[in-house]
Backbone as JSON Lines, residues from 0, in Angstrom:
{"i":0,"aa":"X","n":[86.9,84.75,110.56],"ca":[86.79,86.06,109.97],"c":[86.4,87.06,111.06]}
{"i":1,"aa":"X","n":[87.1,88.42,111.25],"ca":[86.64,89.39,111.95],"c":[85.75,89.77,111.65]}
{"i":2,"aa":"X","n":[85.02,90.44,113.2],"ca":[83.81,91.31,112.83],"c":[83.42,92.46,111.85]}
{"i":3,"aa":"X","n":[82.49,93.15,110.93],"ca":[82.74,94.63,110.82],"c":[83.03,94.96,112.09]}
{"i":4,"aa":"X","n":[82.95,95.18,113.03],"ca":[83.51,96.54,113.8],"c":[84.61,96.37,114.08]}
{"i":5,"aa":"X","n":[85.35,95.21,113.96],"ca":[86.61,95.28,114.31],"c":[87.41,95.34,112.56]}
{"i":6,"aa":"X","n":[86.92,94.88,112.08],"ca":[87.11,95.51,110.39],"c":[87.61,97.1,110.44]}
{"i":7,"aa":"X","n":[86.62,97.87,110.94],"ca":[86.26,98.69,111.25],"c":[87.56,99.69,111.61]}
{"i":8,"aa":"X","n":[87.43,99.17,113.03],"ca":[88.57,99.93,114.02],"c":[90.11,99.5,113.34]}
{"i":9,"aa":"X","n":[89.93,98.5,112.63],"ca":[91.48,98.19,111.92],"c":[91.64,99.19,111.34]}
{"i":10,"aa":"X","n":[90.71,99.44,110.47],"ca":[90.74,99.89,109.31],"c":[91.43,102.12,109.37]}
{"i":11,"aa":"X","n":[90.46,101.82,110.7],"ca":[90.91,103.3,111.57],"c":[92.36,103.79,111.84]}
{"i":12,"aa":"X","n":[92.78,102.61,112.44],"ca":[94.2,102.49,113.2],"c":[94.8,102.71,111.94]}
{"i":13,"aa":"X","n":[94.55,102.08,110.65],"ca":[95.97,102.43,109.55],"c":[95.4,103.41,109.04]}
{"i":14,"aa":"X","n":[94.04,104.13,109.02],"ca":[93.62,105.13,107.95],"c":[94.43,106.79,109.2]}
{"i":15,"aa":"X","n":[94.64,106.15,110.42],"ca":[95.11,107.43,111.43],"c":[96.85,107.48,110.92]}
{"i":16,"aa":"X","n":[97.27,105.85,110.88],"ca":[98.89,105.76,110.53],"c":[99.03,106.46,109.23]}
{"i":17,"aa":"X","n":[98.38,106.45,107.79],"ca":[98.35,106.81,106.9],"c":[98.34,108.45,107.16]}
{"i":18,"aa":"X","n":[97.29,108.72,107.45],"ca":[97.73,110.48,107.55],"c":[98.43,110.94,108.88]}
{"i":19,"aa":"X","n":[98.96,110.21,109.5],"ca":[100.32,110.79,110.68],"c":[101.09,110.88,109.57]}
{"i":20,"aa":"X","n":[101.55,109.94,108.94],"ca":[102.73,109.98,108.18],"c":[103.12,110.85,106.89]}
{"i":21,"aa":"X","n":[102.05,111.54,106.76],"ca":[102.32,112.65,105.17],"c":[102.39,113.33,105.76]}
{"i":22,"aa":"X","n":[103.8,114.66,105.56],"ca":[104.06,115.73,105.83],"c":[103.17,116.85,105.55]}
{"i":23,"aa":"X","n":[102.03,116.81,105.21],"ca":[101.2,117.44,104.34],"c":[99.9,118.2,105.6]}
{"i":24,"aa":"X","n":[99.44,119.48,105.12],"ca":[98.15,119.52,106.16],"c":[96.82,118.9,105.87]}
{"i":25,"aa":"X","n":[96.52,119.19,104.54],"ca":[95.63,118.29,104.47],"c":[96.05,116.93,103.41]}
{"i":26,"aa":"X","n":[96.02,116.1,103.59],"ca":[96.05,115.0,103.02],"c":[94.87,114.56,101.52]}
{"i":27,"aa":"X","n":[95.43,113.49,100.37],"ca":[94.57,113.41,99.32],"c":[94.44,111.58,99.92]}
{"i":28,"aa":"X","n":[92.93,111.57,99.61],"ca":[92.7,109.91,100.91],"c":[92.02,109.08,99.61]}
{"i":29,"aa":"X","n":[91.54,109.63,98.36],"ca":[90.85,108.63,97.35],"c":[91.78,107.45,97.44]}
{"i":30,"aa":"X","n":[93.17,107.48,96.7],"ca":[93.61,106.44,96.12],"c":[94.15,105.52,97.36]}
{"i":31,"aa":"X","n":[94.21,105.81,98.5],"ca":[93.88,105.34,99.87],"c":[92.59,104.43,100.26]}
{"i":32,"aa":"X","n":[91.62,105.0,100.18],"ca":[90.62,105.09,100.81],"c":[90.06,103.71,99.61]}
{"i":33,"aa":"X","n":[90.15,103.83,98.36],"ca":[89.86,102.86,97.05],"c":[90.62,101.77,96.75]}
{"i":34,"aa":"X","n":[92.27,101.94,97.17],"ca":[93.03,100.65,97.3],"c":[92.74,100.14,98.32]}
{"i":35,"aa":"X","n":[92.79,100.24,99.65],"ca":[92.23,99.8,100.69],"c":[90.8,98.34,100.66]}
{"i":36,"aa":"X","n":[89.98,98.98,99.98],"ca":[88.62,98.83,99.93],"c":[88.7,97.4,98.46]}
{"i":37,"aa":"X","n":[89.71,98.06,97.87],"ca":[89.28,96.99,96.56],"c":[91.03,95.81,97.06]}
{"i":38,"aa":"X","n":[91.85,96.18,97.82],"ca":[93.07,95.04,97.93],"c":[92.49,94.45,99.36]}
{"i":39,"aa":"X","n":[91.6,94.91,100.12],"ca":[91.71,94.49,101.96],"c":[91.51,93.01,101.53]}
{"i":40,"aa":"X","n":[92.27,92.24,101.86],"ca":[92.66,90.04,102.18],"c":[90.97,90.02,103.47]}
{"i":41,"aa":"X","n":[90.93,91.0,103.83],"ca":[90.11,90.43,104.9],"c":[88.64,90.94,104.75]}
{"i":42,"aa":"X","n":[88.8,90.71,103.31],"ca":[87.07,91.03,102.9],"c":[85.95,92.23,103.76]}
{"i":43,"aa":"X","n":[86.8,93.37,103.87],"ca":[85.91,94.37,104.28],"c":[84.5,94.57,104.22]}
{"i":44,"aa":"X","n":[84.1,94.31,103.37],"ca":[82.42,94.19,102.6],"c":[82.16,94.99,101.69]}
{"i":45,"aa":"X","n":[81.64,96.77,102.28],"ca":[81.53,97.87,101.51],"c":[82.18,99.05,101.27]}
{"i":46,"aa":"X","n":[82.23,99.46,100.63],"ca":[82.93,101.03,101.04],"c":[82.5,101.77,101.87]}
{"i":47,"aa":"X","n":[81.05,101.71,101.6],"ca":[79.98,102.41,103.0],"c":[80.81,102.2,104.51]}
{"i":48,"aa":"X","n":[80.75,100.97,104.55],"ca":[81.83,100.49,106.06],"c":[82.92,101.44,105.66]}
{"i":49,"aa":"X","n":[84.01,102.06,105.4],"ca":[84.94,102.54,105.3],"c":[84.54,104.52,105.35]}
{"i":50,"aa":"X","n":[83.57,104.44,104.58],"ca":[83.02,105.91,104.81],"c":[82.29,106.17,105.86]}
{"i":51,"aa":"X","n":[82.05,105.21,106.66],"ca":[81.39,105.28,108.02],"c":[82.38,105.31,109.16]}
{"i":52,"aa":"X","n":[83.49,104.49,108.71],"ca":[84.55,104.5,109.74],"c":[85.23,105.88,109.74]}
{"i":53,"aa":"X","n":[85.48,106.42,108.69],"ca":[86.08,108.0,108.45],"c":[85.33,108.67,109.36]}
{"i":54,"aa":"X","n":[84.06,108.97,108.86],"ca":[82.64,109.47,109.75],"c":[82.85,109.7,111.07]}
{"i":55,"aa":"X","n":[83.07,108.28,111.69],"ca":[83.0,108.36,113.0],"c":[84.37,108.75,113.58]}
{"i":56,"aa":"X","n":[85.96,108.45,112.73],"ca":[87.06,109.35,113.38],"c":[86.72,110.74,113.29]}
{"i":57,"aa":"X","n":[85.7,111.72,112.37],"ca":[85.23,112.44,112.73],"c":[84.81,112.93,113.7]}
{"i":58,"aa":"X","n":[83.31,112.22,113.76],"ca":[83.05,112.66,115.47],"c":[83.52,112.54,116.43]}
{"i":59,"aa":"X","n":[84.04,111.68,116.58],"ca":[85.21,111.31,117.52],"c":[86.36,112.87,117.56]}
{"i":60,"aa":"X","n":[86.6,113.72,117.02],"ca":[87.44,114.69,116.43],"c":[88.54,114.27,116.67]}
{"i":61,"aa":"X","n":[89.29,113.3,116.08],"ca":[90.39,112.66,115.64],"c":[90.9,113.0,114.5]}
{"i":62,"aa":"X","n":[90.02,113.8,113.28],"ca":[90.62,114.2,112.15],"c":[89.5,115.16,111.88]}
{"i":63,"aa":"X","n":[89.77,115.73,110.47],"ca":[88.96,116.86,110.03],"c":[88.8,116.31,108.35]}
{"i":64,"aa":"X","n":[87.99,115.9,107.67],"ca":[87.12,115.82,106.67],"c":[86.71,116.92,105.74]}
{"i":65,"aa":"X","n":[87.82,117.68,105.31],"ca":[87.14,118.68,104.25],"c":[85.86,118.57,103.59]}
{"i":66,"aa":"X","n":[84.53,119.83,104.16],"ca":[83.65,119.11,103.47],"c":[83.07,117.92,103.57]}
{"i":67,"aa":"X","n":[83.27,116.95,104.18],"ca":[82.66,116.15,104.15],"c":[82.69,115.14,102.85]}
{"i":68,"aa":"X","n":[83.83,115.32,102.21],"ca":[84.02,114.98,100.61],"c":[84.27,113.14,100.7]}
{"i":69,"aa":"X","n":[84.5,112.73,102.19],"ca":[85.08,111.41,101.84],"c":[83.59,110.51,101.86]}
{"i":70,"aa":"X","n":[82.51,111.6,101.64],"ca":[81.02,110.67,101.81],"c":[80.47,110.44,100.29]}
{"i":71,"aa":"X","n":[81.31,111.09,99.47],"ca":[81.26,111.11,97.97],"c":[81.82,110.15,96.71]}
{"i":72,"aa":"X","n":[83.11,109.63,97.98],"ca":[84.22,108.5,97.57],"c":[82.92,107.14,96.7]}
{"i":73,"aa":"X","n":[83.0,106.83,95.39],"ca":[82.58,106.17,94.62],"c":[81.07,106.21,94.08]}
{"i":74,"aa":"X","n":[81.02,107.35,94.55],"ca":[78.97,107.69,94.15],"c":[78.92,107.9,92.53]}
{"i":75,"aa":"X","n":[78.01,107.43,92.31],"ca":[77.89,107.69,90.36],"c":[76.98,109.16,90.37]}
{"i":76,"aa":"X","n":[77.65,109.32,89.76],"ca":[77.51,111.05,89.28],"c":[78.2,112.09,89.62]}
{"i":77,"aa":"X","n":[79.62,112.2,90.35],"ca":[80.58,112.78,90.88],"c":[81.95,112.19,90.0]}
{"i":78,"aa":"X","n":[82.64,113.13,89.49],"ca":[83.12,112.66,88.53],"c":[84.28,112.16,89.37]}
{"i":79,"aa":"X","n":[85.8,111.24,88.79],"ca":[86.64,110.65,89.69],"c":[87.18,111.79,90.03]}
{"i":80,"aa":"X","n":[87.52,112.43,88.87],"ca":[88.44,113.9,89.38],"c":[88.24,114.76,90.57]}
{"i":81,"aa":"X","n":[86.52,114.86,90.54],"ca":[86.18,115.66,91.47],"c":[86.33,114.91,92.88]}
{"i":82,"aa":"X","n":[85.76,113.74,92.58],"ca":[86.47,113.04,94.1],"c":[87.8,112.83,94.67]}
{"i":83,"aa":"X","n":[88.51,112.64,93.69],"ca":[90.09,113.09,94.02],"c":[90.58,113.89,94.73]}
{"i":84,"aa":"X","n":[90.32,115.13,93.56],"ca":[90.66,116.35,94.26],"c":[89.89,116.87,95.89]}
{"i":85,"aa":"X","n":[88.81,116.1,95.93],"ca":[88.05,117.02,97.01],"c":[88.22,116.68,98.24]}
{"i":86,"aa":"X","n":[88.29,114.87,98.25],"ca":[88.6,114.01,99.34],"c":[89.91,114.61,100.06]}
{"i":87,"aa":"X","n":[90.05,115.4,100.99],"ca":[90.75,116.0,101.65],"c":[90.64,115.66,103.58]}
{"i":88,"aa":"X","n":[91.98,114.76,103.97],"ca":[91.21,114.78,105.33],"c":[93.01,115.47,106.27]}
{"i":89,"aa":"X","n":[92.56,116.0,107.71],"ca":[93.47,116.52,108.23],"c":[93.69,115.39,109.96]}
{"i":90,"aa":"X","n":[94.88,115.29,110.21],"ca":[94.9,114.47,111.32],"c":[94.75,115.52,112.29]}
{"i":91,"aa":"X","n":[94.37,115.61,113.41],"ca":[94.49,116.53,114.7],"c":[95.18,115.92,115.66]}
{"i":92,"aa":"X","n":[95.7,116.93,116.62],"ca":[96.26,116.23,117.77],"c":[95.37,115.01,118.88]}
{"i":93,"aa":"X","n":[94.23,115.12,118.88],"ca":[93.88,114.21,119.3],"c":[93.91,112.74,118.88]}
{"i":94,"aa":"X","n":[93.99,113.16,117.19],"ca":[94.32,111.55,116.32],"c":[95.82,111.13,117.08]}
{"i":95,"aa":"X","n":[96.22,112.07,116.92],"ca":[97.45,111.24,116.65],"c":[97.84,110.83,118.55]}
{"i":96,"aa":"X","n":[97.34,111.39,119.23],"ca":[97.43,110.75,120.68],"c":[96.71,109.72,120.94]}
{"i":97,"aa":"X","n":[95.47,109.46,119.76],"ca":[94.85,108.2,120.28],"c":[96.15,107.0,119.16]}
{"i":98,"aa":"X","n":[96.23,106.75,118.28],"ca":[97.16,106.35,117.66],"c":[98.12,106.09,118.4]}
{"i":99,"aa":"X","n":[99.04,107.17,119.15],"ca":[100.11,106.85,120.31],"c":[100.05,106.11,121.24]}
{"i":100,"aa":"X","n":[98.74,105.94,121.92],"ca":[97.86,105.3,123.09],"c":[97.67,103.77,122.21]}
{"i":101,"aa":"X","n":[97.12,103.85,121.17],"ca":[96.97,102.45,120.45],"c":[98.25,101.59,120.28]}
{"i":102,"aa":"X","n":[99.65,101.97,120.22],"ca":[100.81,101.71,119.78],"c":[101.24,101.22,120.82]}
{"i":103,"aa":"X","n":[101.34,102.07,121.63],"ca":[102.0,101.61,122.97],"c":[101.18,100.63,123.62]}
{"i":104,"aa":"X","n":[99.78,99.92,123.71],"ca":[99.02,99.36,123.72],"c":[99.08,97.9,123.32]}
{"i":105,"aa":"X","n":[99.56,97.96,122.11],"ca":[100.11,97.27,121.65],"c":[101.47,96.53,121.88]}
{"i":106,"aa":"X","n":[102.34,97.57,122.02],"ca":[103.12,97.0,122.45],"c":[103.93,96.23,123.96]}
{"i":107,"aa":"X","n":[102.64,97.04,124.46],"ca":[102.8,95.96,125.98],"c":[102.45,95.01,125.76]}
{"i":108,"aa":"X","n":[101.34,94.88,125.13],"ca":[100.86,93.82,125.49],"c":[101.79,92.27,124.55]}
{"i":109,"aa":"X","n":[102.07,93.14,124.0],"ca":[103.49,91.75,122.89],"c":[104.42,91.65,124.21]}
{"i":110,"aa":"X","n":[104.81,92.69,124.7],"ca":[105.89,92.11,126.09],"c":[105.27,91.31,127.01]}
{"i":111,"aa":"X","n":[104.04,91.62,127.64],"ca":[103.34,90.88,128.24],"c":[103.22,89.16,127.71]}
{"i":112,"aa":"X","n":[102.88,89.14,126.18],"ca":[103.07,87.79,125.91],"c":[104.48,87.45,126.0]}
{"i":113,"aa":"X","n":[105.26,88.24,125.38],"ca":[106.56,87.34,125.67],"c":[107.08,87.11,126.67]}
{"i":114,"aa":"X","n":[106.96,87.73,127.32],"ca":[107.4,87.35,128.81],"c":[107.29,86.25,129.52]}
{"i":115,"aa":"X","n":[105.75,86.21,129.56],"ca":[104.6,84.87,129.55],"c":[105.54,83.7,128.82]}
{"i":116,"aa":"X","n":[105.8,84.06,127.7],"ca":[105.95,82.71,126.36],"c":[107.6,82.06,127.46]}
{"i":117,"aa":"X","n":[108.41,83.13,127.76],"ca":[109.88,82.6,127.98],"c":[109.74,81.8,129.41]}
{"i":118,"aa":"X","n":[108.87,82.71,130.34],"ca":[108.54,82.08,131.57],"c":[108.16,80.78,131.7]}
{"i":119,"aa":"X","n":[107.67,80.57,130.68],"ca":[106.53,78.99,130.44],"c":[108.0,78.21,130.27]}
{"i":120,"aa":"X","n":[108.81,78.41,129.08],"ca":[109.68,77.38,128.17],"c":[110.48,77.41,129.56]}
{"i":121,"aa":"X","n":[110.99,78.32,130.45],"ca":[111.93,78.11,131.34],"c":[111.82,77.05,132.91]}
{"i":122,"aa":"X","n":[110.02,77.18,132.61],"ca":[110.06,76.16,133.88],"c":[109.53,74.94,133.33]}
{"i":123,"aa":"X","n":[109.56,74.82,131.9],"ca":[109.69,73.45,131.16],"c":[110.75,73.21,130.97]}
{"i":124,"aa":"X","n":[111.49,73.89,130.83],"ca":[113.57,73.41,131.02],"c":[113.57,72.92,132.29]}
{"i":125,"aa":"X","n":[113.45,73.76,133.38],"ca":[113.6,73.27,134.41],"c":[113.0,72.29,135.26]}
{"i":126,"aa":"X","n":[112.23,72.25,134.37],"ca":[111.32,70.59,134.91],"c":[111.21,69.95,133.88]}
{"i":127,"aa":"X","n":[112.48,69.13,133.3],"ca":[112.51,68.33,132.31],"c":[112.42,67.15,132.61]}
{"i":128,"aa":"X","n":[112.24,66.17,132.08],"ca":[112.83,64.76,132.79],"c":[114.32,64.54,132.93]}
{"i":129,"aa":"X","n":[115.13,64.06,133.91],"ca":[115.83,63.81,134.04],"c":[116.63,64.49,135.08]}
{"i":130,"aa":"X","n":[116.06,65.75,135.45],"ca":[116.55,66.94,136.14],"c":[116.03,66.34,138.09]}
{"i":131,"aa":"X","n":[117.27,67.13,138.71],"ca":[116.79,66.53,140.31],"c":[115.86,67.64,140.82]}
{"i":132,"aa":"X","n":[114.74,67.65,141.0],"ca":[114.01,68.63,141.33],"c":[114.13,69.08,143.06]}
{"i":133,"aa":"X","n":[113.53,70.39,143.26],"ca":[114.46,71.34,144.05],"c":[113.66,70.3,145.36]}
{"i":134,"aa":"X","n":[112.39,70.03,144.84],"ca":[111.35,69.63,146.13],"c":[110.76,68.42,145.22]}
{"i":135,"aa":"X","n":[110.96,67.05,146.32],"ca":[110.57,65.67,146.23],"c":[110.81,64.86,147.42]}
């Protein structure tokens, strides 16, 4: 099982993919932010963890938090509506360059393994049994 903090930073990376991708300026993050939390396979823990992770793409100024509304997401005495409607968050250009930086990140490093993976199988072909080797 992963750490929270790497719970965490997952959780970042798709909550940044999620609002790159709505054409929208500010974005509605409840039914996001609540499916997330009640479907995650990898047992997130709390919501708190998830409103903390928002938090900190905050400070980080990776996004903008209307209000501060996503600190309200499931509190008893705030009605759903009002959390709905209020939970408002905006991506900034800095989100979305760290996101870009994360992607491409990613994807070296899958070339890096594969590369690795074919290099390996090729000098196990080539040093099979049966084969006359170059030096003996």
């Amino acid at each position: 099982m992963a750490s929270k903090a790497k719970q965490a930073k997952n959780f970042q990376i798709d909550f940044l993919r999620f609002l790159s991708t709505k054409n929208f300026d500010e974005v509605h993050i409840y039914h996001y932010v609540m499916n997330y939390w009640s479907n995650d396979s990898s047992s997130i823990g709390s919501l708190q963890l998830l409103k903390d992770a928002i938090t900190d793409l905050c400070d980080k100024k990776y996004i903008v938090s209307k209000d501060n509304a996503h600190l309200q997401l499931g509190m008893a005495g705030i009605s759903e509506d009002d959390q709905k409607n209020n939970a408002l968050c905006t991506i900034l250009d800095a989100g979305r360059s760290y996101l870009k930086k994360k992607h491409t990140g990613r994807t070296l490093r899958a070339i890096v393994i594969m590369v690795a993976v074919i290099g390996i199988a090729c000098l196990l072909w080539h040093f099979r049994p049966g084969t006359k080797y170059l030096f003996k």
